[in-house]
N, C-alpha and C positions, 0 to 999 in steps of 0.2 A: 634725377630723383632716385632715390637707394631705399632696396626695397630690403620690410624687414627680414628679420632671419627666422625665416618661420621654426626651424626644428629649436631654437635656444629659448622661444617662447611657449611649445610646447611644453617643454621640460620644464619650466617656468611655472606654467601653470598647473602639471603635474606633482613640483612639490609643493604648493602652496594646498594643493586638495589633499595631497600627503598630511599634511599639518591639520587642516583641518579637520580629518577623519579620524583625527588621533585624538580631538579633543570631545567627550563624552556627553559634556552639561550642551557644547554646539549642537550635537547632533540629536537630543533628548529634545531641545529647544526645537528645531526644525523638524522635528517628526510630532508635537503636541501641533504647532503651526497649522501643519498637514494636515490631520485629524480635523482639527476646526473648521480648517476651510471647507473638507468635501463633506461635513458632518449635516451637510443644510440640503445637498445630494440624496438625501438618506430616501424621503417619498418619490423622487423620481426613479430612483433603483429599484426600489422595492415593487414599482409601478411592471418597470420591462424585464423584470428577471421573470426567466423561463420557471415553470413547473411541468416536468413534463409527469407522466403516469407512471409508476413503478414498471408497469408491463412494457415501457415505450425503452425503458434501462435495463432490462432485467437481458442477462445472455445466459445461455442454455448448455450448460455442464455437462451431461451428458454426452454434446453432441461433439465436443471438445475430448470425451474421455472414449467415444468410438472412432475418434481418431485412428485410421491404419498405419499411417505415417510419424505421425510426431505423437511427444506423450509432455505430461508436463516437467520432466526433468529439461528435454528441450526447450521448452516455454522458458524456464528457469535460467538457461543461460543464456535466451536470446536477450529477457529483461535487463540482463546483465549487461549488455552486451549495450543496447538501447541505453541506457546509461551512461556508461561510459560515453558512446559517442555523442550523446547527451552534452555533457560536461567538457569534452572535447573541443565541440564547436560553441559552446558558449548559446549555446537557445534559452528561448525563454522558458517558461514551466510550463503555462500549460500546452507546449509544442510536446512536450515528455509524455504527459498525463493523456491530450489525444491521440499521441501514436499507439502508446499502447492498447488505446479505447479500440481504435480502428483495428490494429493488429488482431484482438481479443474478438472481436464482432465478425471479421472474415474467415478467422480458424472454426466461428462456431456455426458457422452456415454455409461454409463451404469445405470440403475436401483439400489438404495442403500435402502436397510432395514437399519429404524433406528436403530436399533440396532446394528448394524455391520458398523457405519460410523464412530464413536470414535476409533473406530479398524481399520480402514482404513486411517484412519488421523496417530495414529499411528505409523502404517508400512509403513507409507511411509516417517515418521520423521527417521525411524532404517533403512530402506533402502538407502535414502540419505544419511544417517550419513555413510554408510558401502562404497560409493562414495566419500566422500569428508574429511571426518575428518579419522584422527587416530585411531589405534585399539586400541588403551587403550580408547579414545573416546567413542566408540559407546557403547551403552548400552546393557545392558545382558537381558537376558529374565526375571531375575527376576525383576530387574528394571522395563522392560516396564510391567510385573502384578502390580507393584507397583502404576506406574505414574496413572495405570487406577483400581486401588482401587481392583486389585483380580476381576474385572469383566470377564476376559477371561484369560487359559488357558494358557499356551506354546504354546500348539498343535495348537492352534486356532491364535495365531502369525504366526506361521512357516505355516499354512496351510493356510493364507491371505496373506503371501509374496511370497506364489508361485503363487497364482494366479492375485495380481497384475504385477507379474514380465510376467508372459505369455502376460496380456493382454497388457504391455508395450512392447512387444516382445524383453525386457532383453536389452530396451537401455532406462535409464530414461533422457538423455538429449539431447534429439531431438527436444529441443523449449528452446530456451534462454531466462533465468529468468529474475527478475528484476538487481536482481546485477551485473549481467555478462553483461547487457545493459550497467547499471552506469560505469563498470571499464573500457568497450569497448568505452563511451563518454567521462571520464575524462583521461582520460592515452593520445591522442595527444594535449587535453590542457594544459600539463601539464607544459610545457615552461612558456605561458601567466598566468597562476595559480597562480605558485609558492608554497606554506606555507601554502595559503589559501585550495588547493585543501582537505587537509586533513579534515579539516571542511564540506566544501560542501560535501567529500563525507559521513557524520555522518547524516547530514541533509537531503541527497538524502535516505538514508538508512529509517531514521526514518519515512521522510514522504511514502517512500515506504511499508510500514511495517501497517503504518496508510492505506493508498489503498486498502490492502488487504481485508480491514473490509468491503468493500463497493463492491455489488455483480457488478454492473452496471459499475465503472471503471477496475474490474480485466478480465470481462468475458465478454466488449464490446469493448475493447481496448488492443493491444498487446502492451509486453514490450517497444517494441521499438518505440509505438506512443506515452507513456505517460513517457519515460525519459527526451526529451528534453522540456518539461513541468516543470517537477518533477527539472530541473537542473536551468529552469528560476528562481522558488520558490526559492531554495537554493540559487542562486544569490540575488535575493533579501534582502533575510533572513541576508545574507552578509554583506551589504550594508546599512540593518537597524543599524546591531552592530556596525559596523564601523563609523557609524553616515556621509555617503557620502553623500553629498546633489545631489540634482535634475541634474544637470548639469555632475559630476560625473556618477553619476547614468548612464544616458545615455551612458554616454562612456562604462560601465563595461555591462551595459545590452547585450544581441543579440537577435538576429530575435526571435520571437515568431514561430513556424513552425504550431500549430494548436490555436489561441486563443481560439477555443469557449473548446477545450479539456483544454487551461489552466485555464480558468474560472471555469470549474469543479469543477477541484483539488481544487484551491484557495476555492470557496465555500466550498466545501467539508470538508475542515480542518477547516475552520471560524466558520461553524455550526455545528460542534462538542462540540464549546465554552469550550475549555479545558473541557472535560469531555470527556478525554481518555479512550481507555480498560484500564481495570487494571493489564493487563501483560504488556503492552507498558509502564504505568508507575512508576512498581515495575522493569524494567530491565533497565530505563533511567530516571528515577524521579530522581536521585542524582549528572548527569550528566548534568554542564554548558551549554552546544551547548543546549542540550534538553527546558530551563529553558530561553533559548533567544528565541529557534523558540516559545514557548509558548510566549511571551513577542511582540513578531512579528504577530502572530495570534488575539491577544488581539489589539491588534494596527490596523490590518485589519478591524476586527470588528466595531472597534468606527468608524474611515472611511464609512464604509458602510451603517452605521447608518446614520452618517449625512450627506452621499450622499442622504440617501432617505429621510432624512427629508428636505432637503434643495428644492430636486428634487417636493417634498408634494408641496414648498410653490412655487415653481415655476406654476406648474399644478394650485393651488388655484388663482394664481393672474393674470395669462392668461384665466382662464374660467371667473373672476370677469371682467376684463378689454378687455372684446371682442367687437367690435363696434355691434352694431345691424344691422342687415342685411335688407333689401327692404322689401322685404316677412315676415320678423318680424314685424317692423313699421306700418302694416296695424292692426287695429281691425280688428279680425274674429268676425261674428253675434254671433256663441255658440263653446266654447274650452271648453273641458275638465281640470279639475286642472293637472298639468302632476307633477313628482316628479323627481327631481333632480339627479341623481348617483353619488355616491361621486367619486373625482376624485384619490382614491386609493383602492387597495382592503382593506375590514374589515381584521381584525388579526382572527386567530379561536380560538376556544372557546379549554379548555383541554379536553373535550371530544372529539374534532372531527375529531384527528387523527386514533380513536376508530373506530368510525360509515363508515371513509374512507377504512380504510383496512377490516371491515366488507362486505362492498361495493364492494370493489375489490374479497375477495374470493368467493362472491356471483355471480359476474360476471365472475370469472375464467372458464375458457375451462374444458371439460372433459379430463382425461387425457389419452394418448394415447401414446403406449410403442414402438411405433414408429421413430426412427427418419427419417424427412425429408428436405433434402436440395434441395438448388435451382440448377435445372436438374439434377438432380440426383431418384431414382427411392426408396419409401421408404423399409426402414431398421428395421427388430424389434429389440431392446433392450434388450441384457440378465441380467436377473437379479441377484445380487450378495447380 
């Protein structure tokens, strides 16, 4: 008996999935399919999805910005970094979405030597990974020496995942991430969606992933305040491709639940000016949806531009065209010459986001290993 060839059947089967992923109306077909089937799921979902309490989400800024050790430029390029090796090993998403949860929850109640924060971001990318993805998935120990260049040991993994695992008291998903938001908001639209849903949720992903980089939305706002924000965008983002006009538009929009939270965001991604991380666009630079939201953000941009220029000439031509007042009209015996304020701020100069953040460390607090909440009685901080 001859036994087959298993690597020619491979490959075999390889381009036959080849072929079929190439064809559009297949794969439209088997994603409508899909939908219908788990759309009858919908009351059982909705039955055991968590809600937890804003205060049960909420992590404490502050306690992250008295930091003696790390500050959020560091934060910045560990996120970076977590990305990458992200994308690297092929995890699933929300393995991404709770490391960084966890990373973010132990910087802000505990004390981090910088040295030991790369190590921390780490373990808790291996740790989720050992929650959510596959065992052939998760990474080995030599890998994670690898990802961080031989900087730390075995021992020194295994002896940082025992003590984030104590200080988590061995449950790491007791605060709903960002993605278990998104699937917990698009799964009962999924009727009114349709086809589309699949898009919006790339887009919710993406722009969620971009959030992260920014200390001030992850660490003043909980998940569940900035998805349906985060799913406005994506509607939009929509509606630009699809080329819906204004009237349209309207119909496909819904309620805004915080403007000034979506204002944010929108700012937020606009003054980025496509000048992404560079793991966000080494692991979706080659990806369509990715290539319209930038195209969409470019298009926000000009908007805002010449709302404020329009807005300049408005301010110019009502300060020019104001009637004089009673009190003006008269000659005073002796005036001073006075000068004018222009009616917009000046732009700053490249140095003077220099002299600003020099300014700010000069007037930072001393720090103090304390934490203190409101009525609550202060806490010292142990350091890890």
């Amino acid at each position: 008996m001859t036994l087959p060839n298993l690597p020619k059947l491979a490959m075999k089967r390889y381009e036959l999935s080849s072929i079929k992923c190439s064809n559009q109306n297949l794969i439209n077909h088997e994603l409508s399919i899909h939908q219908n089937a788990i759309s009858e799921y919908l009351p059982l979902y909705q039955l055991h999805t968590p809600t937890p309490t804003s205060s049960e989400c909420q992590l404490h800024l502050q306690n992250f910005v008295n930091q003696p050790y790390i500050n959020n430029d560091m934060r910045y390029l560990i996120i970076d970094t977590l990305i990458s090796c992200h994308s690297n090993l092929k995890l699933s998403t929300p393995t991404l979405f709770q490391s960084i949860s966890i990373m973010d929850r132990i910087s802000c109640n505990y004390i981090i030597r910088d040295y030991n924060y790369k190590l921390i971001a780490i373990v808790a990318l291996w740790i989720s990974s050992k929650f959510y993805d596959l065992k052939r998935r998760v990474p080995t120990l030599d890998q994670l020496t690898q990802l961080t260049q031989y900087r730390y040991d075995p021992n020194e993994f295994c002896s940082m995942e025992l003590i984030l695992l104590n200080n988590l008291n061995w449950n790491i998903d007791t605060i709903s991430t960002l993605d278990t938001c998104i699937d917990s908001m698009l799964f009962p639209c999924l009727p009114q969606l349709g086809n589309d849903i699949n898009n919006l949720k790339l887009w919710m992903l993406i722009i969620g992933e971009l959030c992260m980089f920014d200390i001030n939305l992850t660490m003043q706002y909980t998940p569940q305040e900035m998805v349906p924000s985060i799913f406005q965008i994506a509607m939009n983002v929509n509606a630009y491709h699809n080329n819906i006009d204004d009237k349209e538009k309207k119909n496909t929009t819904h309620q805004i639940d915080d403007p000034v939270l979506f204002n944010k965001i929108l700012t937020y991604l606009v003054q980025l000016n496509t000048k992404f991380p560079v793991s966000v666009s080494v692991k979706y630079g080659k990806n369509i949806l990715f290539n319209i939201l930038t195209d969409y953000l470019v298009h926000c941009n000009k908007d805002i531009i010449m709302d404020d220029y329009i807005n300049l000439l408005i301010d110019t031509a009502t300060t020019n065209n104001t009637p004089p007042t009673v009190e003006s009209t008269k000659t005073p015996i002796m005036s001073k010459p006075t000068h004018q304020t222009p009616a917009y701020p000046l732009p700053m100069t490249p140095t003077t986001p220099n002299h600003i953040v020099a300014s700010q460390i000069q007037a930072k607090k001393t720090f103090s290993d304390t934490c203190e909440d409101s009525g609550t009685a202060a806490v010292k901080r142990p350091r890890i």
